[in-house]
Structures are given as structure tokens and as C-alpha cells.
N, C-alpha and C positions, 0 to 999 in steps of 0.2 A: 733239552739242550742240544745247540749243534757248533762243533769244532770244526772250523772252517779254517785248513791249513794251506797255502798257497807256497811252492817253490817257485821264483824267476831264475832264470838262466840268462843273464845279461849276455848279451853280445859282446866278443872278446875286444874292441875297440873303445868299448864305454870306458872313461878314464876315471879314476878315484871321487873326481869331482866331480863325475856325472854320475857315480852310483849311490854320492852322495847328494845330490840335487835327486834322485828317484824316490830314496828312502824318504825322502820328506814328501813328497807326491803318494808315497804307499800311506804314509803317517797322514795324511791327510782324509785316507778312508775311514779312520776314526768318526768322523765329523758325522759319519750316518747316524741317524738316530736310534736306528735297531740293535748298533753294536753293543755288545753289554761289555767286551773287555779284550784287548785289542794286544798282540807286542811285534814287533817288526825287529829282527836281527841277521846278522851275519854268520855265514858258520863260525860256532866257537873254535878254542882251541884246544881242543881234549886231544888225548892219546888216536893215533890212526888203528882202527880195529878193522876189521874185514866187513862187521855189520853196522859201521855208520859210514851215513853217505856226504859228503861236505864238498861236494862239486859243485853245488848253487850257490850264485851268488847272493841273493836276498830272499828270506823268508817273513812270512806274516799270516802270523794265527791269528784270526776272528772268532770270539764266542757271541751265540746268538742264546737267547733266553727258549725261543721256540722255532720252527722251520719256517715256518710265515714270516717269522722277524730278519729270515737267512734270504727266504724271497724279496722281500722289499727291498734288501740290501743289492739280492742282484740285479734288478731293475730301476734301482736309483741314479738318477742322473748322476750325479759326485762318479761312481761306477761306472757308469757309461762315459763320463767324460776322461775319467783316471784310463779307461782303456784304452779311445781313443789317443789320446794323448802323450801318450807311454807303450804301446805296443812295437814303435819301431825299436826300442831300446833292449830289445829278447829276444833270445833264439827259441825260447822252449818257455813255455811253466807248466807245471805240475801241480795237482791241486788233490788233498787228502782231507774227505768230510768222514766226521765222526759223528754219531750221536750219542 
């Protein structure tokens, strides 16, 4: 199994309604077929501690059944097009695989 955790860092201009027109373009990576289990959110809003970080704007954890099914995913068009298509919209992302 691979946990494929991605942070975006929107650009500080992106308005409510364009971070909410993104999430649906992130929720659109679902559509791959390798996804085994998907969840796209916002920082919550727990207590401020020292050891969590809630400066990103959108996060979206992918579970992949094997690393092959984590490959196809990142050479899948849908991917390549989501990138395309959404890259001017961030300053940063950050990305945390797990196995």
C-alpha cells in the first residue's frame, strides 16, 4: 500500500470561489482507476499547537493498493491534464508518500 499525501499552497489572490472550483478539479483525480480511496480537505479546525501545521490551503490524500497502481496514477493523463491546468493557481505543494 502507498499513501500519497499532497499539500497546495494556493496563491494568496485565489478567491473562495476559486479554491472552491480547484477542490472539485483535485476531486476529479479520483476518476483514476488505480485510486483505491481518496479524501480532499481544508485545514480543520482544531486547537493551534506548535506541532501542526495548517498553512495550506488544500490537501488530498490518495491510497493506492500497490506502487505500480501509484505509477500509473502519475502518468495518467487526468494527472497530467489536472496539472497542467491548475498549476498557475499555487505557490508551493508539498507532497508526503508513505508506505
Amino acid at each position: 500500500m502507498l499513501v500519497h499525501t499532497v499539500y497546495f499552497y494556493l496563491k494568496p489572490d485565489v478567491s473562495e470561489e476559486g479554491t472552491a472550483a480547484f477542490i472539485k478539479q483535485v476531486e476529479g483525480l479520483g476518476a483514476i482507476e488505480t485510486v483505491d480511496a481518496m479524501h480532499v480537505g481544508t485545514p480543520a479546525a482544531t486547537p493551534v499547537r506548535p506541532v501542526v501545521k495548517n498553512d495550506y490551503s488544500v490537501a488530498v490524500t490518495v491510497v493506492f493498493k500497490t506502487m505500480a497502481d501509484h505509477d500509473v496514477y502519475q502518468d495518467h493523463q487526468v494527472h497530467s491534464d489536472f496539472i497542467e491546468n491548475n498549476k498557475h493557481l499555487w505557490d508551493t505543494v508539498v507532497i508526503y508518500d508513505a508506505d
